[in-house]
MARTOR-150294 format. One record per residue (C-alpha): x, y negated, z; residue number from 1; residue in one letter. Coordinates in nm, 4 decimals, padded with zeros to 6 digits. Example, Ala and Ser with C-alpha at 12.3 -4.5 7.8 and 13.67 -1.06 7.14 Angstrom:
BEGIN
<atom><c1>01.2300</c1><c2>00.4500</c2><c3>00.7800</c3><nr>1</nr><rest>a</rest></atom>
<atom><c1>01.3670</c1><c2>00.1060</c2><c3>00.7140</c3><nr>2</nr><rest>s</rest></atom>
***
This chain:
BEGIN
<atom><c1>00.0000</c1><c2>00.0000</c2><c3>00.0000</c3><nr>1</nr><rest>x</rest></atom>
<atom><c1>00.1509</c1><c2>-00.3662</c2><c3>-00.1020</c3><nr>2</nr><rest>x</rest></atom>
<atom><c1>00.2020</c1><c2>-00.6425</c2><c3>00.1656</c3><nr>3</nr><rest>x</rest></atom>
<atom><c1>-00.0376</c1><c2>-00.9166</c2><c3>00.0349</c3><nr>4</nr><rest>x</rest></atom>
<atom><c1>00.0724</c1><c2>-01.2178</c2><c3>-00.1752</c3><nr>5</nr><rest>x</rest></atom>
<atom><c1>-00.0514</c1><c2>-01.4699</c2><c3>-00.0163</c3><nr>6</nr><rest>x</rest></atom>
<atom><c1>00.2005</c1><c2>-01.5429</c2><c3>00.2928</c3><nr>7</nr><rest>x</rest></atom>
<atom><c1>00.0464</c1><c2>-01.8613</c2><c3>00.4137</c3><nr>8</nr><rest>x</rest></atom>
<atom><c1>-00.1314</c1><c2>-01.8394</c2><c3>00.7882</c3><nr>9</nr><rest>x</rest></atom>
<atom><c1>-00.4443</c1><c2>-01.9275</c2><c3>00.8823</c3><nr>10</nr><rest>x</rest></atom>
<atom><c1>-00.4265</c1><c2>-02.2716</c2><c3>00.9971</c3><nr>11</nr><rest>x</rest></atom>
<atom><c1>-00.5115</c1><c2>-02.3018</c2><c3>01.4176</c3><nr>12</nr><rest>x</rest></atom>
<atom><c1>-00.6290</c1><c2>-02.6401</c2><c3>01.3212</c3><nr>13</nr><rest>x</rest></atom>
<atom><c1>-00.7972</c1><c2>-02.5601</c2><c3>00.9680</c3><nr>14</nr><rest>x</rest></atom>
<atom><c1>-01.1657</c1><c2>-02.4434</c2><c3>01.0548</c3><nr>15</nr><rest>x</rest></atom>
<atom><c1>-01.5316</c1><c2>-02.6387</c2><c3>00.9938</c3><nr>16</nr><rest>x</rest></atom>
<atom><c1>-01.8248</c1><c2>-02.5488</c2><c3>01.2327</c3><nr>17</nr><rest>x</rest></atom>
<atom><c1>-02.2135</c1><c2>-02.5717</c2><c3>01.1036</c3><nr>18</nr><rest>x</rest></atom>
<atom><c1>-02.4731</c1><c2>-02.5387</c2><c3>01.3436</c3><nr>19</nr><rest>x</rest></atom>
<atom><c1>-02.8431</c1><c2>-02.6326</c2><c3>01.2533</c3><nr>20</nr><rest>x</rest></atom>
<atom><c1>-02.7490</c1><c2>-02.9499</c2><c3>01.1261</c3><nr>21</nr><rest>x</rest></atom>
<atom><c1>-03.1250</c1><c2>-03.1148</c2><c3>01.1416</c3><nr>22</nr><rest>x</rest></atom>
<atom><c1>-03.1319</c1><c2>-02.9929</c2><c3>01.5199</c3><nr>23</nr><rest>x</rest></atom>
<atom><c1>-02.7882</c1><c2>-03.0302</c2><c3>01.6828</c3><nr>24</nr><rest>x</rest></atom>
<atom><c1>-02.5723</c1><c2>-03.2653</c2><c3>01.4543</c3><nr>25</nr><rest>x</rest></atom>
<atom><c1>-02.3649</c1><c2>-03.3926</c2><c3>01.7636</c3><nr>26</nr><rest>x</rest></atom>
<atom><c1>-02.2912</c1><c2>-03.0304</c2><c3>01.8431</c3><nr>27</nr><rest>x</rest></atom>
<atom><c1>-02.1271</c1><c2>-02.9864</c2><c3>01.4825</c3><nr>28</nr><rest>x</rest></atom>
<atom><c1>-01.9591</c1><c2>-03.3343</c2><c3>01.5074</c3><nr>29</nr><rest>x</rest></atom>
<atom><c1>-01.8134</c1><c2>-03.2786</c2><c3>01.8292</c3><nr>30</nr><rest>x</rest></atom>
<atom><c1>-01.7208</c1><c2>-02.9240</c2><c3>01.8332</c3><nr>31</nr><rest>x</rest></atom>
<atom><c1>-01.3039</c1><c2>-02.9154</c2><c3>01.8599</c3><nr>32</nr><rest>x</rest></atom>
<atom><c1>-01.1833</c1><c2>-02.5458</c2><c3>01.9595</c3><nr>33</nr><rest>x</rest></atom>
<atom><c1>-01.3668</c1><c2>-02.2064</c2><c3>01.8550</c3><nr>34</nr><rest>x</rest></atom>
<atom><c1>-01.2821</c1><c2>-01.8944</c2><c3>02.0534</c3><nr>35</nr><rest>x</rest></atom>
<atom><c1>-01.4005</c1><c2>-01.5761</c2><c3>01.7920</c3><nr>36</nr><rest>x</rest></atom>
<atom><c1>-01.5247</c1><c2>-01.3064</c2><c3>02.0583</c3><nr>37</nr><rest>x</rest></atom>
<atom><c1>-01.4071</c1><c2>-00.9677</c2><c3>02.1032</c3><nr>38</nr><rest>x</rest></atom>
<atom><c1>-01.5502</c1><c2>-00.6936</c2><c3>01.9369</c3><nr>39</nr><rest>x</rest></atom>
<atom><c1>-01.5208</c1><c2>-00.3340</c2><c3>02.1037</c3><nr>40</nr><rest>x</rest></atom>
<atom><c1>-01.6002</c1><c2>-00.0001</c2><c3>02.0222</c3><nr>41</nr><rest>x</rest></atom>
<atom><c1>-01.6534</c1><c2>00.1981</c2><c3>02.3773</c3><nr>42</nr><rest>x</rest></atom>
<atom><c1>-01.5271</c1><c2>00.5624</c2><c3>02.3337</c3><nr>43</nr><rest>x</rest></atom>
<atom><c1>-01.7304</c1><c2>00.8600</c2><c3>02.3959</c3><nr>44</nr><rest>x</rest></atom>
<atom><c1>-01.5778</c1><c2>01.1303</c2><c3>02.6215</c3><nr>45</nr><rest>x</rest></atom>
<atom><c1>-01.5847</c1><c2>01.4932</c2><c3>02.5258</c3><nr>46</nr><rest>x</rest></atom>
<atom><c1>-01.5128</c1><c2>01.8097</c2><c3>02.8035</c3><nr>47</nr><rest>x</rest></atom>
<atom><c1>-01.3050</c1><c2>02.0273</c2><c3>02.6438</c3><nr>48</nr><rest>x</rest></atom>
<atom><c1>-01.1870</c1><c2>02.2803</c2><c3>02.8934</c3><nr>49</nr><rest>x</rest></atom>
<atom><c1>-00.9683</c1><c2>02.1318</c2><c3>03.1880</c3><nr>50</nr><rest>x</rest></atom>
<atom><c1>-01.0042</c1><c2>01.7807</c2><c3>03.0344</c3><nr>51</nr><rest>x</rest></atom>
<atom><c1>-01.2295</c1><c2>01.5038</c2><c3>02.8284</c3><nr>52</nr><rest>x</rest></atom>
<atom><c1>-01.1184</c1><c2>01.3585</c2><c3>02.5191</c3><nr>53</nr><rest>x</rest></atom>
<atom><c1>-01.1567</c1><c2>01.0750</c2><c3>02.3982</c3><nr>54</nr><rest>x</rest></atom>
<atom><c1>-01.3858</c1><c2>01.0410</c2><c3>02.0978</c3><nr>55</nr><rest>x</rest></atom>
<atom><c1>-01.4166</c1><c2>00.6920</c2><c3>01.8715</c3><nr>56</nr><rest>x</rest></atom>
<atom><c1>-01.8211</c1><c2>00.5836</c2><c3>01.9530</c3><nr>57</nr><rest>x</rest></atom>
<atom><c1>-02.1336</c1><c2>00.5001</c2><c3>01.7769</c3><nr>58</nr><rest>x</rest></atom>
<atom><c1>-02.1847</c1><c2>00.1291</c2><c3>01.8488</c3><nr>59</nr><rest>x</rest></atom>
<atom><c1>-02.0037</c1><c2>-00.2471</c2><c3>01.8398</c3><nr>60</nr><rest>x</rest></atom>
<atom><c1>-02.0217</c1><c2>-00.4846</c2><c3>02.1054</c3><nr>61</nr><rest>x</rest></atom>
<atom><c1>-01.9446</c1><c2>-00.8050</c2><c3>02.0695</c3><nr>62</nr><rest>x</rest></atom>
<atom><c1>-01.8079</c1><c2>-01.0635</c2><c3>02.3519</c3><nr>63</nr><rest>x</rest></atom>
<atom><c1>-01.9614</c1><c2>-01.4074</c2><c3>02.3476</c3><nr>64</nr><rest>x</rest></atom>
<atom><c1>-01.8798</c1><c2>-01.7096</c2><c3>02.1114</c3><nr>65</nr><rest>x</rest></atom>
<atom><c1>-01.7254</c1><c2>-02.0005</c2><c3>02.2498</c3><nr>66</nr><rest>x</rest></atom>
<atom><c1>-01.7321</c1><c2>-02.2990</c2><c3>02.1326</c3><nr>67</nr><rest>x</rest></atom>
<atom><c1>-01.5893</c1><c2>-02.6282</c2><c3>02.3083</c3><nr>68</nr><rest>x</rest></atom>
<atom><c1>-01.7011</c1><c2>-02.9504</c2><c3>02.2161</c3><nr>69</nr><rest>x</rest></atom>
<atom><c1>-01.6127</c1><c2>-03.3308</c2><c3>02.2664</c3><nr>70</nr><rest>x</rest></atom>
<atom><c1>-01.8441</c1><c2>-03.5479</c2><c3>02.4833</c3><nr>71</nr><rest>x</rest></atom>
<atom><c1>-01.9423</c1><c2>-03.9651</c2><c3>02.3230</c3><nr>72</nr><rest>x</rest></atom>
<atom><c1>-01.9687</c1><c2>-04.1742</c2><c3>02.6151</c3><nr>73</nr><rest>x</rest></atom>
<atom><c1>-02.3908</c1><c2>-04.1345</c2><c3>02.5740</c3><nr>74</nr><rest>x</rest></atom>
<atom><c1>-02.3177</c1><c2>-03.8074</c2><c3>02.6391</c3><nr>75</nr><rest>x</rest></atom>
<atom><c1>-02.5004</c1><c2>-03.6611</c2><c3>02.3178</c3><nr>76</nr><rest>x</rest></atom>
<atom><c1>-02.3294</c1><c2>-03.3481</c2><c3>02.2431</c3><nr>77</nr><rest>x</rest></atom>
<atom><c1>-02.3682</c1><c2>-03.2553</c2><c3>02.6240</c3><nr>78</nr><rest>x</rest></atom>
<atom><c1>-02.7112</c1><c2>-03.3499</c2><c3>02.6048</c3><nr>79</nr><rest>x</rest></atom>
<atom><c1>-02.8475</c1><c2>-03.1280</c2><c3>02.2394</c3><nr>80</nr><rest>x</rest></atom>
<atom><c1>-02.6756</c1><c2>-02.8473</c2><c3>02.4363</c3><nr>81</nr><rest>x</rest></atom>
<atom><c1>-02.8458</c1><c2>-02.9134</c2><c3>02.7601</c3><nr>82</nr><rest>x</rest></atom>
<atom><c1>-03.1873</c1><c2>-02.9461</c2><c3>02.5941</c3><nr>83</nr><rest>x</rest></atom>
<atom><c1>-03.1466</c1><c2>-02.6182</c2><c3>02.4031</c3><nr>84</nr><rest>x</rest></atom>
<atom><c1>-03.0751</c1><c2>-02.3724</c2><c3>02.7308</c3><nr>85</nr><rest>x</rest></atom>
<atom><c1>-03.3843</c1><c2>-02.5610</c2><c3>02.8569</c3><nr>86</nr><rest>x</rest></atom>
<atom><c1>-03.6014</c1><c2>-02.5083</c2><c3>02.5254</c3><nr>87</nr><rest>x</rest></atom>
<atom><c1>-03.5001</c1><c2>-02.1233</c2><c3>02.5322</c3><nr>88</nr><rest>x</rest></atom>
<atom><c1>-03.6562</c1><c2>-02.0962</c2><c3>02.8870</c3><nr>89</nr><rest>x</rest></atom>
<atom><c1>-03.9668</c1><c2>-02.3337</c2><c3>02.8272</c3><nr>90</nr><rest>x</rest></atom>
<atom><c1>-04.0482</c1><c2>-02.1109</c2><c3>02.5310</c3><nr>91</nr><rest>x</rest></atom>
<atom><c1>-04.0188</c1><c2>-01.7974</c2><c3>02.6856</c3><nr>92</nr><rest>x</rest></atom>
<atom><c1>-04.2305</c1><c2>-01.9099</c2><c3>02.9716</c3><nr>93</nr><rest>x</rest></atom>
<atom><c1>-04.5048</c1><c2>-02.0870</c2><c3>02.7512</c3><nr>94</nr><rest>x</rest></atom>
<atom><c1>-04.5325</c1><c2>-01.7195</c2><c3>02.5803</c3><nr>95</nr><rest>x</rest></atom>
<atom><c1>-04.6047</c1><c2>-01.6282</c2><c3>02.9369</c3><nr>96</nr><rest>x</rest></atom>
<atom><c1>-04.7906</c1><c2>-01.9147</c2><c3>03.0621</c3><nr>97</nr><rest>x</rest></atom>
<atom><c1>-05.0141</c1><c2>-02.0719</c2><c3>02.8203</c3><nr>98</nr><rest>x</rest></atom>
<atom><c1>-05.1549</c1><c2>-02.4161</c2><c3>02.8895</c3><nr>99</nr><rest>x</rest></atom>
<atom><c1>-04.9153</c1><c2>-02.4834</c2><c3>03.1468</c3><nr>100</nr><rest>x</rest></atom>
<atom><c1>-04.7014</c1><c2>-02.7617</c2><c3>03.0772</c3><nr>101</nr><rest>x</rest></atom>
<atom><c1>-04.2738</c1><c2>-02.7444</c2><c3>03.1565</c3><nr>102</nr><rest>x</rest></atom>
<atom><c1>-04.0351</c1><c2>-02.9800</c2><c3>03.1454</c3><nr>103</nr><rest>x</rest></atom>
<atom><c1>-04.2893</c1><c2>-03.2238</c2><c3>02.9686</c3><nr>104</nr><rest>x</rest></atom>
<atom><c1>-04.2932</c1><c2>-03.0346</c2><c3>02.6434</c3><nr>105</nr><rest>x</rest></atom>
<atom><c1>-04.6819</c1><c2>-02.8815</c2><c3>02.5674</c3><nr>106</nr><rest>x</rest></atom>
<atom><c1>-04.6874</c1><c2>-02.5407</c2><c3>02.4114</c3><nr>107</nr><rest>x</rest></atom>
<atom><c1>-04.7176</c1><c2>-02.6877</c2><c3>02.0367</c3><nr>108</nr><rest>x</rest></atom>
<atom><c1>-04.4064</c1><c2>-02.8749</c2><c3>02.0713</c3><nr>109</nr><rest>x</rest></atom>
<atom><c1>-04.1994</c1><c2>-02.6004</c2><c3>02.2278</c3><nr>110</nr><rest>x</rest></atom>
<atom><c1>-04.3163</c1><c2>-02.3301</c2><c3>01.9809</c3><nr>111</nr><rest>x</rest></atom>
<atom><c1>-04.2108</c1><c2>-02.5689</c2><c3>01.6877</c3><nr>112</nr><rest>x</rest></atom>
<atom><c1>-03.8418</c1><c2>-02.6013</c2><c3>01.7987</c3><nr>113</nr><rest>x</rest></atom>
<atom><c1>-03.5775</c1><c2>-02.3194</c2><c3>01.7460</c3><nr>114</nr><rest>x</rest></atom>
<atom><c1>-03.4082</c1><c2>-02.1043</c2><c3>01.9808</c3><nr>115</nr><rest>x</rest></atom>
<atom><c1>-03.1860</c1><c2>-01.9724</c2><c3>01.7333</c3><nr>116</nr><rest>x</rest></atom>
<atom><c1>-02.9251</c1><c2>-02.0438</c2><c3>01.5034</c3><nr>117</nr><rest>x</rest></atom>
<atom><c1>-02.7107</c1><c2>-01.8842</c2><c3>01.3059</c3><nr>118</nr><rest>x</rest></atom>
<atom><c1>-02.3730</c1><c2>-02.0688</c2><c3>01.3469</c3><nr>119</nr><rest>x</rest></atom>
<atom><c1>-02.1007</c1><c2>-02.0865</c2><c3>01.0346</c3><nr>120</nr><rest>x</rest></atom>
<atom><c1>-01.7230</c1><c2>-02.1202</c2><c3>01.0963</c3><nr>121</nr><rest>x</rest></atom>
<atom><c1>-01.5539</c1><c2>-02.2354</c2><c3>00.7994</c3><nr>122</nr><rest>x</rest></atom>
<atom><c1>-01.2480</c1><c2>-02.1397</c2><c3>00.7895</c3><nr>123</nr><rest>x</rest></atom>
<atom><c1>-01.0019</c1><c2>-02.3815</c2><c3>00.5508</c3><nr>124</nr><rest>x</rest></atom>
<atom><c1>-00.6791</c1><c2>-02.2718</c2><c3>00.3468</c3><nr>125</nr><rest>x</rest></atom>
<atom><c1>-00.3730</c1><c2>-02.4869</c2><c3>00.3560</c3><nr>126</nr><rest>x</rest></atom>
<atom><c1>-00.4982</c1><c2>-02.6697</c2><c3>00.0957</c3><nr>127</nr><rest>x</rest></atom>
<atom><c1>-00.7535</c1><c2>-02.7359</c2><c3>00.3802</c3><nr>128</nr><rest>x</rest></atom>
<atom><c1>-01.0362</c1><c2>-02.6074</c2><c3>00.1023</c3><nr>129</nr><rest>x</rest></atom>
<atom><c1>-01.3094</c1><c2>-02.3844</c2><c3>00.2293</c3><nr>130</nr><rest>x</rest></atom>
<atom><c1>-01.1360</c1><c2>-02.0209</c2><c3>00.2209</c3><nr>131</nr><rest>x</rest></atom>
<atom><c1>-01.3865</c1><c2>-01.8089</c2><c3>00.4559</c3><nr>132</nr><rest>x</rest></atom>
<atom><c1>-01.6815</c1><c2>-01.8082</c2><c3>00.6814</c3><nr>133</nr><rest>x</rest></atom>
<atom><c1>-01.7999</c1><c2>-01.5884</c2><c3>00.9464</c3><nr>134</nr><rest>x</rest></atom>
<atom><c1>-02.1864</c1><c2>-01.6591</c2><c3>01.0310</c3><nr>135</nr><rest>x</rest></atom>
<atom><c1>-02.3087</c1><c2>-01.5372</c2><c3>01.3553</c3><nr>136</nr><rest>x</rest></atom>
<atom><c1>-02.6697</c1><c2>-01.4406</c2><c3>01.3062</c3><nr>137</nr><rest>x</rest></atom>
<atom><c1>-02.9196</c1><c2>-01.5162</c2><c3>01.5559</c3><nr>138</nr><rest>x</rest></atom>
<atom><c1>-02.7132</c1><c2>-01.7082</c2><c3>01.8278</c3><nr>139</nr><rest>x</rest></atom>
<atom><c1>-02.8642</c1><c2>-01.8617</c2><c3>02.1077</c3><nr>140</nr><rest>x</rest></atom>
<atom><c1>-02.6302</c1><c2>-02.0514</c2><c3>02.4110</c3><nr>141</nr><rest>x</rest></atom>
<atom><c1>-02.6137</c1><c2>-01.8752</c2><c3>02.7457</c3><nr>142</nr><rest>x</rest></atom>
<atom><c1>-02.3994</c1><c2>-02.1463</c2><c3>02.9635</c3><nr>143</nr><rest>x</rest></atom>
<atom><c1>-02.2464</c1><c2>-02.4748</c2><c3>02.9505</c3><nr>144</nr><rest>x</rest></atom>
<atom><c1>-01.9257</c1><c2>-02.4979</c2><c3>03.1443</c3><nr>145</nr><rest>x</rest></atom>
<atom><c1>-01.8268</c1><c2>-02.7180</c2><c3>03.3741</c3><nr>146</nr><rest>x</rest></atom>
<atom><c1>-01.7440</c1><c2>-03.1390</c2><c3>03.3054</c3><nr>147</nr><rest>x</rest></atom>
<atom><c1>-01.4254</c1><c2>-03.2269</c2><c3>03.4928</c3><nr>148</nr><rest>x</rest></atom>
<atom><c1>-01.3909</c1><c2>-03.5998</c2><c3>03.5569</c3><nr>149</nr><rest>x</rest></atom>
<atom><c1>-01.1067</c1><c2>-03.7353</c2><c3>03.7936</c3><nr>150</nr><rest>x</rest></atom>
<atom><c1>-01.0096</c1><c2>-04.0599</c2><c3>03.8402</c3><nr>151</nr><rest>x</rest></atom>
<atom><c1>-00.6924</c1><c2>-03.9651</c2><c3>03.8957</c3><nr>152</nr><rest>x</rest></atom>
<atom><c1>-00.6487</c1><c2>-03.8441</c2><c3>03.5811</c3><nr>153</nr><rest>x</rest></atom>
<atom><c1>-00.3542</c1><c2>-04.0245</c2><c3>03.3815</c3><nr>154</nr><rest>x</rest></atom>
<atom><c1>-00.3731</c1><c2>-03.9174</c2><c3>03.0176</c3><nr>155</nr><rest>x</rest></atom>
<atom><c1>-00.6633</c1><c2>-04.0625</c2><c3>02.8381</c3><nr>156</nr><rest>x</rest></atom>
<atom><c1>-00.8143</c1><c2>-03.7140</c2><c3>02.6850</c3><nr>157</nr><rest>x</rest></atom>
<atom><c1>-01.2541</c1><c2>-03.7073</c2><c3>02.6368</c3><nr>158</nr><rest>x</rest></atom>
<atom><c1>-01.3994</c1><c2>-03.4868</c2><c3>02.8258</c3><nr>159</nr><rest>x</rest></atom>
<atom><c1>-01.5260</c1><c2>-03.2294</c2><c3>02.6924</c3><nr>160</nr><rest>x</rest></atom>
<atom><c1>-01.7418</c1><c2>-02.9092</c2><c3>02.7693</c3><nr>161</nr><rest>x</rest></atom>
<atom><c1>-01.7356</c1><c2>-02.5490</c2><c3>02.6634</c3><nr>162</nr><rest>x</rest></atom>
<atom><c1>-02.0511</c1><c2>-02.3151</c2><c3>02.5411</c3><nr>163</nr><rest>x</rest></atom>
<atom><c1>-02.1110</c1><c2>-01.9561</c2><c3>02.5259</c3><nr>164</nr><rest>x</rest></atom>
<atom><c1>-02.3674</c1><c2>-01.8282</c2><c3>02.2691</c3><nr>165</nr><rest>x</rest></atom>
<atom><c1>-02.4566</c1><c2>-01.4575</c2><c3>02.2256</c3><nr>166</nr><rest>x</rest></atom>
<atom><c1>-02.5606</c1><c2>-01.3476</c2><c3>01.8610</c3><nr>167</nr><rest>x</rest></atom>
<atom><c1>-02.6931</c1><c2>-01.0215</c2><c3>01.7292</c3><nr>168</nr><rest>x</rest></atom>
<atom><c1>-02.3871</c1><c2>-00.9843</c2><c3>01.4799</c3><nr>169</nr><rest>x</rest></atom>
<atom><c1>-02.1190</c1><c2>-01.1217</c2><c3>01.2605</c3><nr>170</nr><rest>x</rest></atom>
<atom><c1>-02.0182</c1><c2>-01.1124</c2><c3>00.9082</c3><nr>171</nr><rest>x</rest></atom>
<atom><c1>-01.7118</c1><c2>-01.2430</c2><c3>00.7182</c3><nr>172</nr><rest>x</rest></atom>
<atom><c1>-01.8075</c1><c2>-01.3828</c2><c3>00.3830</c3><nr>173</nr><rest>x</rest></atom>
***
């Protein structure tokens, strides 16, 4: 088998993100570091006499995306992703609860707004032109880190928050 011809490396710098743009363009703005989760295939053990051995298994899991993103002074990329953890749980309870008002959404307005998104990462050549993507499909955020401020801090860095989403899968394209 030949090595491959093209010997230039993926660029840590050289990537794109697109998320929903008509429902979180401050997310897609903002977003500054992606962390592409781990993928695992568990192994099945199999007795064979005195021992088990170890067998390749049937199913992928998949570790969570993370995404970090920069936070404006109005706070808005911190706020889209705020809004969608609480949309995902106001939906699922107006399913439950019909005609009872959360968060001050009704239950025409929270059925109307998504709770998923695929999310594209584009990754660039060194050319910085569009080379690959990988699409999760179906991802939805499950925390928002932490915001650190300190005013003792002496470089002048924004802060800046990190997400986790789960998905249902992941293709390269």
């Amino acid at each position: 088998m030949a090595l491959t011809t093209n010997v230039n490396f993926l660029q840590p710098t050289g990537f794109g993100i697109s998320i929903s743009r008509e429902n979180y363009p401050n997310l897609e703005y903002f977003a500054q570091a992606v962390y592409h989760p781990t993928v695992n295939v568990s192994a099945v053990e199999v007795p064979i006499r005195r021992t088990r051995l170890a067998m390749p298994g049937d199913n992928i899991s998949y570790g969570d995306l993370n995404i970090t993103f920069l936070i404006d002074e109005d706070m808005t990329s911190y706020i889209e992703m705020y809004n969608w953890l609480v949309r995902i749980i106001e939906k699922s309870h107006t399913t439950s609860f019909k005609g009872i008002q959360l968060g001050g959404f009704d239950d025409e307005t929270v059925s109307e707004l998504p709770t998923e998104s695929d999310i594209t990462v584009s990754l660039l050549t060194s050319s910085n032109n569009p080379n690959k993507r990988i699409r999760y499909y179906n991802a939805f955020p499950t925390s928002v880190s932490d915001i650190e401020m300190t005013a003792t801090q002496t470089d002048i860095t924004p802060l800046q928050f990190t997400s986790s989403f789960r998905f249902a899968y992941f293709e390269i394209v």
